[in-house]
N, C-alpha and C positions, 0 to 999 in steps of 0.2 A: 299239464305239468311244465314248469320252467324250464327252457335249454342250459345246459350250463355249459360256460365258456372254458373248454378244455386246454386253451393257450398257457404251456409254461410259458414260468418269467423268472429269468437273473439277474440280480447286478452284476455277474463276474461275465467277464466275455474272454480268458484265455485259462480259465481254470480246470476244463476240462481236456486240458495239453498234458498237464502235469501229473506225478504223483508226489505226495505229498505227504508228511504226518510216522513217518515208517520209520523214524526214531523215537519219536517224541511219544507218538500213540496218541496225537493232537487230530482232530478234523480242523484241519486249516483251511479247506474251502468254504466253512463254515461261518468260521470264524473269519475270512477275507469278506464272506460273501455279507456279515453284519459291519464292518466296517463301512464297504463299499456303499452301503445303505445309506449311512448318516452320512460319507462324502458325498453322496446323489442327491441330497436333497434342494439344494440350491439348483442342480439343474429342471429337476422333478417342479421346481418352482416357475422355473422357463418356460415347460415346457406345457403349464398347467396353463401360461398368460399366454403363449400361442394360441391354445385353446378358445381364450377368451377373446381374441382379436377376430380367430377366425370365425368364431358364432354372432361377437358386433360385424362381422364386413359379412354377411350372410342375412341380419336381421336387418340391418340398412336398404342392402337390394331388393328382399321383398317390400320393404316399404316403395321404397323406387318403383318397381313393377306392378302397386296398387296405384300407386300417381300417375305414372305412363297408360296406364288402364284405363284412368278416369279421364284423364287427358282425352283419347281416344274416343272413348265413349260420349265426351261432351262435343264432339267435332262430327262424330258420325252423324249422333240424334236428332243437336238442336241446333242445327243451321239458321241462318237466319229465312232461308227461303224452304225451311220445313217446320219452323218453331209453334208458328201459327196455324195450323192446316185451317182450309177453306174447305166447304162445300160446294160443288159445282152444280149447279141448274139444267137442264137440257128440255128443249121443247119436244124434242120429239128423237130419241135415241137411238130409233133403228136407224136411223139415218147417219147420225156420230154419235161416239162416245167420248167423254170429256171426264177429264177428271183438272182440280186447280191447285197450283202450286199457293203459297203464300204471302206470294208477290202477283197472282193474280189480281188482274186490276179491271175495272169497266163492263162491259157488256161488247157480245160480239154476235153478229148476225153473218148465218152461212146460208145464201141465198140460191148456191147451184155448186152440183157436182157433175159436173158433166161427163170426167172423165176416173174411172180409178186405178193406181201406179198398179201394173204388173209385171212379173218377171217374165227376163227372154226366156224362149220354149222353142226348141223345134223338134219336131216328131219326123219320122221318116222309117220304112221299109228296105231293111237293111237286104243286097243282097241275096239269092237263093243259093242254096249248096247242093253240089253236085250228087251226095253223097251219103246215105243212113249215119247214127249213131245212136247210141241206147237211149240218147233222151229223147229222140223222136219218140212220134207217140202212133198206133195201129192206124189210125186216121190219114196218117201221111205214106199208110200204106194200101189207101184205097179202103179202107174197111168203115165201112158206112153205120153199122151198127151193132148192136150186142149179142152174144152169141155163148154158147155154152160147148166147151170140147169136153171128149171123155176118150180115155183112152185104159187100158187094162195094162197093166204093168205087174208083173210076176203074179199073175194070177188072179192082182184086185183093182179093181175099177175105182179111177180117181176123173176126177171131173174140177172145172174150174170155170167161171163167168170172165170173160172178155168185152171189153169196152174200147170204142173206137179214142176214147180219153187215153184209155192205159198207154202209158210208157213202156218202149220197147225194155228196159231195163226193168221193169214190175213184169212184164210178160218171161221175163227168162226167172223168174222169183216164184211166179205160178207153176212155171213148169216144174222148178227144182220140188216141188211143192209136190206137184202131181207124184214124183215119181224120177223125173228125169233129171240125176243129180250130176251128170257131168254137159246138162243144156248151156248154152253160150252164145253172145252175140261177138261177132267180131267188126267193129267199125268198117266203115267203107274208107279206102283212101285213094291219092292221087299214086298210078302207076307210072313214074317218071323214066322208066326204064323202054313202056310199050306206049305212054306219053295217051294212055287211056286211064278213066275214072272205073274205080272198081266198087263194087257196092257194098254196103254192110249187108252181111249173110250169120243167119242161124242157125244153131247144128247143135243136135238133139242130144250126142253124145250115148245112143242107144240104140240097138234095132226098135221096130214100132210096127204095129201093123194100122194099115190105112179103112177106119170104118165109115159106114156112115156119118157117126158120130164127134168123129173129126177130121174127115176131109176137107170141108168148107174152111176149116181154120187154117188144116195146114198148106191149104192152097190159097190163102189171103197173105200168108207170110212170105209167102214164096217158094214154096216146096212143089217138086213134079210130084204129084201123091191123086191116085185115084185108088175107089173101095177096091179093097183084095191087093195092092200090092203091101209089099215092107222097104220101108226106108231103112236103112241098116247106119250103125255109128257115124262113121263116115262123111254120111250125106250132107248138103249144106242147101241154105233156099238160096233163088236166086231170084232177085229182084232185078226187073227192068229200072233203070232210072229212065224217067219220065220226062219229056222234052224240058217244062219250065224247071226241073230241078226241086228241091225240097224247100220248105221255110226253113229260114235258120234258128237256131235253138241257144239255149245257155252254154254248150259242149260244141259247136260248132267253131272252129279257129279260126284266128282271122285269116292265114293263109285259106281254108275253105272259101272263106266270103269273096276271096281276090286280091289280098293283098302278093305282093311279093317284094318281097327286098332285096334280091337278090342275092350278091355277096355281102350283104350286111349284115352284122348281126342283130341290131335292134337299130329301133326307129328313136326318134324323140320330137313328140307334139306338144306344143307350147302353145295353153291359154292364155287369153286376156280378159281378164272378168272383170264387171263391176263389182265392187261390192257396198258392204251395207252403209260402210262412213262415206260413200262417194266417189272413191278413190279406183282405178283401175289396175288392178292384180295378175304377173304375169307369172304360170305355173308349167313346168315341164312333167309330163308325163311319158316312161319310156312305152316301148313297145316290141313283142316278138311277132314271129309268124304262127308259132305255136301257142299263143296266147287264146285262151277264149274267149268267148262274148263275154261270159260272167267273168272272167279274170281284168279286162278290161271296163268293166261297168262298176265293180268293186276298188280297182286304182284308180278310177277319178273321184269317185268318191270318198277316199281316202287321200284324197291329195290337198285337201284344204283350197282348193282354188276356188271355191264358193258357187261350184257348178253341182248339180243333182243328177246322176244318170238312172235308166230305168229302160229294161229288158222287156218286152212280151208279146207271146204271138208273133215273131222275127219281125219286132218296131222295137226302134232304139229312141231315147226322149231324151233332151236335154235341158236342164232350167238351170236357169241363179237362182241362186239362194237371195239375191239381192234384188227390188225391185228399181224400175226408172229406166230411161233410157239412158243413153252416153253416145259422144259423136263416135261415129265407126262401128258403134253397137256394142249393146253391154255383153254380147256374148261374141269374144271373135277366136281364130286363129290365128296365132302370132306368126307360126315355122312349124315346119316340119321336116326335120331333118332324114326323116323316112322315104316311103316312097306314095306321100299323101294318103296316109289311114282312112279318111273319113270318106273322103272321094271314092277310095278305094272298093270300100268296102259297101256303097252305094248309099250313106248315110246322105253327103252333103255333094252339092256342084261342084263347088270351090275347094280346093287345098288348102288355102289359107282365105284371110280376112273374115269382115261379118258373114256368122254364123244365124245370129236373129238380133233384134233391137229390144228392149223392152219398154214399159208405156210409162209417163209419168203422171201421178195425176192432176187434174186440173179442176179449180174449183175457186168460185166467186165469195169472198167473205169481206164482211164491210163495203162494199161498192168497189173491193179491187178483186181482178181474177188474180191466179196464181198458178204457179205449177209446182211439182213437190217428188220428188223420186221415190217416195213412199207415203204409205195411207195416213203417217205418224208424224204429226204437223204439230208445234209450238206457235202458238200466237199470245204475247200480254197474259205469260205467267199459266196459260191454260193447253192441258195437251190433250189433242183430240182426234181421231182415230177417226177420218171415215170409211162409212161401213158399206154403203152403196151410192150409187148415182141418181141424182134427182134432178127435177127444175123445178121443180113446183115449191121452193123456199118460203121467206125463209125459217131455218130452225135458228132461233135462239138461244144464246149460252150466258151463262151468269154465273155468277159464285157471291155466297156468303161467308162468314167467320163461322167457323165450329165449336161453337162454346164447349159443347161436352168434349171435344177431343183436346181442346187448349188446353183445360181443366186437368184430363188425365194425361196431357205432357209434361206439366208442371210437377204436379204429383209424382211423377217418374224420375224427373232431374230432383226433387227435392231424396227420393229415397234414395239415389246414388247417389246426393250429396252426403248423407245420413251413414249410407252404407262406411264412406270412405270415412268422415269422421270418426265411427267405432273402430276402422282397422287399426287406424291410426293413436287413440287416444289408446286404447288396450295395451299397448306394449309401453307406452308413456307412464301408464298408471301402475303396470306390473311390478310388485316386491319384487325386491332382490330376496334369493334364498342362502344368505351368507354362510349356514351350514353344510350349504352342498357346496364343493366345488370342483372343478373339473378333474376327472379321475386320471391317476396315473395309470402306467402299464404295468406297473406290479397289482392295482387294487382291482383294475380290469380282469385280470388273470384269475384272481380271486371268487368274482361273481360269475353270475349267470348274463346271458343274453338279456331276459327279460331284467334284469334286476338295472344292468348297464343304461337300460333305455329308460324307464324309470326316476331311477337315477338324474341322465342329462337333461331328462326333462325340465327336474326342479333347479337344478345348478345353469342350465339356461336363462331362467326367469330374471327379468328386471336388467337382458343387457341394453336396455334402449331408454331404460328409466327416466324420466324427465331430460331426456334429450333434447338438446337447442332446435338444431337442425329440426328435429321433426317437431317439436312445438312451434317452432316459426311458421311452418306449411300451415299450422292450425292454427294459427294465431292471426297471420296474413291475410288466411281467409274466414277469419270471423270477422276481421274490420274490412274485410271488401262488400260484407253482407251490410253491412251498420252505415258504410259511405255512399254506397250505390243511390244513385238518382237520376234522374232525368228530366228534361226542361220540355215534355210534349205534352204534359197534363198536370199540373201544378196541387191537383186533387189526389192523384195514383203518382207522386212524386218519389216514392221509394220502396221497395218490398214489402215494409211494415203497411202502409198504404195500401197497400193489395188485399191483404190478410195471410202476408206470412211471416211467422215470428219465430225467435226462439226460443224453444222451450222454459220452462218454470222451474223441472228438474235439473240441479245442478249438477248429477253425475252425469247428466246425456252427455256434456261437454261442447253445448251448442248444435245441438243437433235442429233443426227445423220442423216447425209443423202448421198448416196450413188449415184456414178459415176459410172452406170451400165455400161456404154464402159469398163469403164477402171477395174472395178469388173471382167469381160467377159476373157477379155483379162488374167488379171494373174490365173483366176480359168485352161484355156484353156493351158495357160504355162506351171505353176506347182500349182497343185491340193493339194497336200500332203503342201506345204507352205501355205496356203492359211487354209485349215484343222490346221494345228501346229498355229495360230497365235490365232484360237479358242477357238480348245477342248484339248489342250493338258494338260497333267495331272502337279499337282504339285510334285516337286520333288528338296530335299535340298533346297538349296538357290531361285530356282527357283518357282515362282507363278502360273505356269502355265498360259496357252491360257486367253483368255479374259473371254470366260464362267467359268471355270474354277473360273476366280480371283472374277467374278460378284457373284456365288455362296456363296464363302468365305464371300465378303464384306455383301451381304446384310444377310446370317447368323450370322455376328458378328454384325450387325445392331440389328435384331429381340434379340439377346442375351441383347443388352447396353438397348434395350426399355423395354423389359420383364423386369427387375432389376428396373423401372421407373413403368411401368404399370401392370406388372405381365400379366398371359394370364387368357381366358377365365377360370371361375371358379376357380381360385386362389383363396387361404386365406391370407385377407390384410394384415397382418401382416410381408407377405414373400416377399412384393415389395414397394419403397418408397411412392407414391401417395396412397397406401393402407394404410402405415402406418402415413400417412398426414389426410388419410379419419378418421381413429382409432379417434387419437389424434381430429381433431373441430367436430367430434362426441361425443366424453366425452366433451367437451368445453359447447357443445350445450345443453346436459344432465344437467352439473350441474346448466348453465344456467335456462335452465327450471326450475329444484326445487328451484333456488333462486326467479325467477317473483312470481312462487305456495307465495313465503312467503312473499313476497313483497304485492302482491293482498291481502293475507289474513292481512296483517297488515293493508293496506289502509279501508280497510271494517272493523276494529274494530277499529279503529282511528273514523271514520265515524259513528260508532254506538255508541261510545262513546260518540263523539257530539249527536246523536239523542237525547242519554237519557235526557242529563244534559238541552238540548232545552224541552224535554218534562215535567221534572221535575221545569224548569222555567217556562214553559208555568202553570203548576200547579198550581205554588206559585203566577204565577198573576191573576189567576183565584181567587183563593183564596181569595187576597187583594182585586179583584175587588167586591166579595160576601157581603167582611165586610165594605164596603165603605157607 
């Protein structure tokens, strides 16, 4: 069912101030309100051709925005160094892989790889900590293998498997499991007070009795527990910490590892990376003492400095993302305004400078060696990736023309040429619908939703009607199609020469269509003519290939309509239909305040009648008294 548009609508705008009619027994806003009708219609006419400007500077711009489109799209696709794809040859591809641009040229022989580019790396064993915490795991508690406890908790026996893997924090997760739902670990930390390491201890939060069953366990944790006693609430295990200390973990801080900053608040370590353009990148990374392994293994990885970190088993790993080496080393430290993190915390020697170098690769092609800071090498139009190291050469690389792919390039610019054509000829060709026209606010009020849209639909049609500007675009480049030639093959001298024409039907309005034999044929001949009648650049007198000249035309198009409709977000003033809009908007303005005084005239003309009918009505009132 239709919405309908529930919007009153007046011509009166001070009518409902007054009263009115209360001599006469006239409805005068009625009668104002049919007056004011027929004085509105001249503005009603204003504001009907606003309408119309603002639907041509709206149907201009999309056309604008299919040209900048094509535009685009003819600049991404067909390059002159992608128009033609090649096929690339390789003798033997475990070795490299190649692919060829369309300026590849010749043949190229890679005779030895001796070396391949990788990224700096350094690994290392970060410090041990003094200290338990839940991400340790029973292993780091002496517990060598798997085990099974069982304990009886209000009367029912609960049991759980233990593994020298489990993390002390899945171990207080079992417990809570078994039964023991106020179990807990509490971190071990530094006593700065008795300037002694205290350990992390668990506490069951229960009494418990000590059985067979799970003595062994509770004596691997650290609990004083033999069969027949009870540990009661209270109790907590106690772990000896062990001469070399624990491995450090993801929850280990760097203050644990050794760092100290003293009275500082934070640190700040500054990379120096290579990265992948070549270039040397310098990035600050802050730092606490309360900071964790994983807190700090997470910020530099999030820091864009083109370094990879990586935690495990208490080894910390560093790489670039980038390979090759660089003087000083593609992985350094620049400063550290801390109190040297890395040192610190037993990762690196050094506080600052190289941290590690990375490798470049090296490799013999054509009879020259070379070196290369990554595996992804350009030579004569061909990019080639090698894959491992050899000496035993060489592999050969070549490249052919890609008939089938040239084929279906062409075929692809021809149907965005096609495409753009219909957008454009469509609103050229479009009737005008001269019995719809743009709806006032009184007929709007009248309809529905759906009826309004409807409606502008048809009363739209035909604003672009044999328009100049946009027939030029089309017209420009029908004769760019018809001129286009090239001096590389006197046989393939123009588009029609290839087998591409246009159409027979004369509503296409030139649309293209292609004789894929006879395409086949001169791309297989000569490739580079067929490329020249294109993408060739302009130069002096010359217009260049056909993309080339399509370019030009439909940006001196988008320039003549801008000057017409201006672009998005424009100020009217700077384009004509903006300054058409200016102008029957002050039209319609002054309009307005003349109806404002027309109404207000009409309504004291009217009340001026009230009076003189009420003051007559009096005086016969009167006469009739004395009669």
């Amino acid at each position: 069912m239709s919405s309908i548009n529930s919007t009153s609508f007046s011509y009166l705008t001070t009518s409902n101030k007054r009263f009115t009619g209360l001599a006469s027994g006239m409805d005068i806003d009625s009668i104002v309100e049919k007056l004011m009708k027929a004085e509105s219609a001249k503005m009603e006419k204003l504001q009907q051709q606003k309408q119309k400007y603002e639907w041509q500077r709206d149907s201009y711009r999309s056309v604008n925005s299919k040209l900048e489109s094509f535009r685009t799209e003819l600049f991404d696709k067909y390059k002159p160094s992608s128009f033609i794809p090649k096929s690339a040859s390789v003798s033997d591809p475990t070795k490299v892989s190649v692919t060829a641009s369309s300026s590849a040229a010749g043949s190229l022989e890679i005779s030895s790889v001796t070396n391949l580019a990788k990224s700096a790396s350094k690994a290392g064993a970060l410090n041990s900590v003094n200290t338990l915490n839940s991400s340790h795991k029973l292993s780091d508690l002496g517990v060598s293998s798997s085990g099974t406890a069982k304990f009886t908790i209000n009367g029912e026996e609960k049991s759980f498997v233990y593994n020298p893997s489990d993390s002390i924090d899945s171990i207080v997760s079992k417990l809570k499991s078994a039964g023991f739902e106020n179990a807990k670990f509490v971190n071990g930390f530094y006593d700065e007070t008795n300037n002694i390491y205290v350990n992390g201890s668990f506490s069951l939060g229960q009494d418990v009795e000590v059985t067979a069953d799970n003595e062994n366990f509770l004596q691997q944790i650290g609990f004083n527990a033999s069969v027949g006693d009870t540990l009661v609430s209270t109790d907590i295990s106690q772990t000896v910490i062990p001469p070399g200390g624990y491995k450090a973990n993801n929850a280990s801080t760097l203050k644990d590892l050794g760092l100290d900053l003293s009275d500082k608040e934070k640190g700040e370590l500054t990379f120096n990376v290579l990265q992948k353009d070549g270039s040397m990148k310098a990035t600050t990374i802050e730092y606490k003492e309360t900071d964790t392994v994983n807190q700090l293994v997470e910020r530099i990885n999030a820091s864009g400095a083109g370094v990879t970190a990586l935690f495990s088993d208490g080894q910390l790993s560093l790489n670039t993302t980038a390979t090759g080496e660089a003087a000083g080393g593609s992985l350094q430290v620049l400063s550290d305004t801390g109190e040297s993190l890395l040192s610190s915390i037993g990762f690196s020697a050094n506080a600052t400078g190289q941290i590690a170098n990375g490798e470049n690769a090296v490799y013999t092609i054509n009879g020259i060696t070379k070196t290369s800071q990554t595996n992804s090498i350009n030579e004569l139009g061909y990019s080639i990736t090698l894959n491992k190291t050899f000496t035993d050469g060489p592999v050969s690389v070549s490249a052919t023309d890609d008939t089938d792919a040239i084929v279906k390039q062409v075929k692809s610019f021809v149907e965005l040429y096609n495409g753009l054509v219909e957008s454009l000829n469509s609103p050229l060709k479009e009737r005008k619908e001269y019995s719809y026209q743009p709806l006032t606010d009184a007929q709007k009020a009248a309809m529905s939703e759906d009826e309004i849209k409807k409606w502008e639909e048809k009363a739209k049609k035909g604003v672009l009607r044999n328009d100049s500007a946009v027939s030029t675009v089309v017209s420009n480049m029908r004769s760019a199609i018809y001129s286009i030639s090239t001096d590389k093959d006197s046989k393939y001298n123009s588009i029609f020469n290839i087998g591409i024409t246009t159409t027979k039907t004369y509503s296409d309005g030139g649309k293209l269509e292609i004789d894929e034999k006879k395409l086949k044929a001169a791309i297989e001949e000569n490739p580079e003519a067929v490329m020249d009648l294109f993408t060739r650049s302009a130069e002096g007198n010359d217009k260049g290939g056909l993309i080339t000249q399509f370019r030009e035309t439909a940006k001196t198009g988008i320039d003549t309509i801008a000057k017409k409709a201006g672009k998005a977000g424009a100020v009217d003033n700077t384009f004509t239909l903006g300054k058409d809009l200016i102008s029957v908007e002050s039209k319609i303005k002054d309009w307005q305040s003349k109806l404002k005084k027309i109404e207000e005239r009409y309504f004291k003309q009217f009340s001026a009648m009230e009076t003189a009918m009420q003051k007559a009505n009096s005086q016969a009132s009167l006469f009739m008294s004395n009669s």
